[in-house]
N, C-alpha and C positions, 0 to 999 in steps of 0.2 A: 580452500580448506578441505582437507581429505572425507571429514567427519562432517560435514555442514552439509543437510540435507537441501538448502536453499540454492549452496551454490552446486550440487547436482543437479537443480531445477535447471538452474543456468545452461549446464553443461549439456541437459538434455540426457542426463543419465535416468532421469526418475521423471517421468509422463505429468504433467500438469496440463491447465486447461487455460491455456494465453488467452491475457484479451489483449496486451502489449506490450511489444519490444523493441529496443533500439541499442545502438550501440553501449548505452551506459543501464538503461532500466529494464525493466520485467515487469509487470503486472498479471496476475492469474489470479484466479477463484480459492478463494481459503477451504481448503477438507474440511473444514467442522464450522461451518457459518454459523454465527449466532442470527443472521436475518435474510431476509430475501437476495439482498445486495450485499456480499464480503466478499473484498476483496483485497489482495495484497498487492504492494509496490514496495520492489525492494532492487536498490543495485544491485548491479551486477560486481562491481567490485567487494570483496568481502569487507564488510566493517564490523565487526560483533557488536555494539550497541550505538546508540546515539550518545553515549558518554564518549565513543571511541573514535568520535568524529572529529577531523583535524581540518584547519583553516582551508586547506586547499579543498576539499568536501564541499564547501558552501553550497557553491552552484549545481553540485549533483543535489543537495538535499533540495534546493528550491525549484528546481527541474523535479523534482519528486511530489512537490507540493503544488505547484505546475499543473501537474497530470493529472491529480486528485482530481477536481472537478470536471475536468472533459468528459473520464473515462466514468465518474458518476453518471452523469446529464447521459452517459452511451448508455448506460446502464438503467434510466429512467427515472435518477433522482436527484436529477438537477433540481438546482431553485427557482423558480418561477415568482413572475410581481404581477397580480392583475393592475389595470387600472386604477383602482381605488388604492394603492398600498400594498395590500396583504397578499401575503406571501406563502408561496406554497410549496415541498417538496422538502429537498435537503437531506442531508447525511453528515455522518460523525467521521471525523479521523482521528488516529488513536495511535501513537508509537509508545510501546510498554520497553521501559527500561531495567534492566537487572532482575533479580530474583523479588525482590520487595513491588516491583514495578508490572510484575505478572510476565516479563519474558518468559518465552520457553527454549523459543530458537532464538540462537546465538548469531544471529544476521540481521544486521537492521533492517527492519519493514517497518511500512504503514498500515494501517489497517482503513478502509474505506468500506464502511458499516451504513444500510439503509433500507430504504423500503418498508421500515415500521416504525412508527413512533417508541 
């Protein structure tokens, strides 16, 4: 998409700060973090929303969901269990769909939010 800022990301038209790439995904650092840890995962294929997701998508969406945690725990906020149970760490993921849904970009991403309560 000519107009789609993310898939300039892609293209390497517009400078982002990678923490991972592979043939189908992207991961970088969000411009305007709400916490210590944001970050975005988003294919590389254009898809404008997670409404716009077609069967053959699955497996890119769960290779996306996949990644979430590694690139957390890289990031420092994996979940940890001491011995007794309790549990330490963690972070949120968040895909905003549509306008009612707080999208802004028209590319589906995830948002991998942490490092604060």
């Amino acid at each position: 998409m000519d107009n789609c800022i993310f898939c300039k990301i892609v293209a390497k038209q517009i400078p982002a700060t990678v923490l991972y790439e592979d043939d189908e995904l992207m991961a970088f650092n969000d411009i305007n973090p709400v916490a210590p840890v944001h970050f975005l995962i988003i294919p590389k294929k254009h898809i404008a929303s997670l409404s716009h997701v077609a069967a053959e998508d699955a497996m890119l969406l769960g290779k996306m969901m996949g990644l979430a945690p590694k690139l957390a725990e890289q990031a420092g906020c994996g979940l940890t269990e001491d011995a007794d149970g309790s549990r330490h760490g963690g972070y949120k993921t968040q895909i905003n769909t549509g306008p009612a849904g707080g999208q802004i970009v028209y590319h589906l991403h995830a948002h991998v939010i942490g490092g604060k309560k």
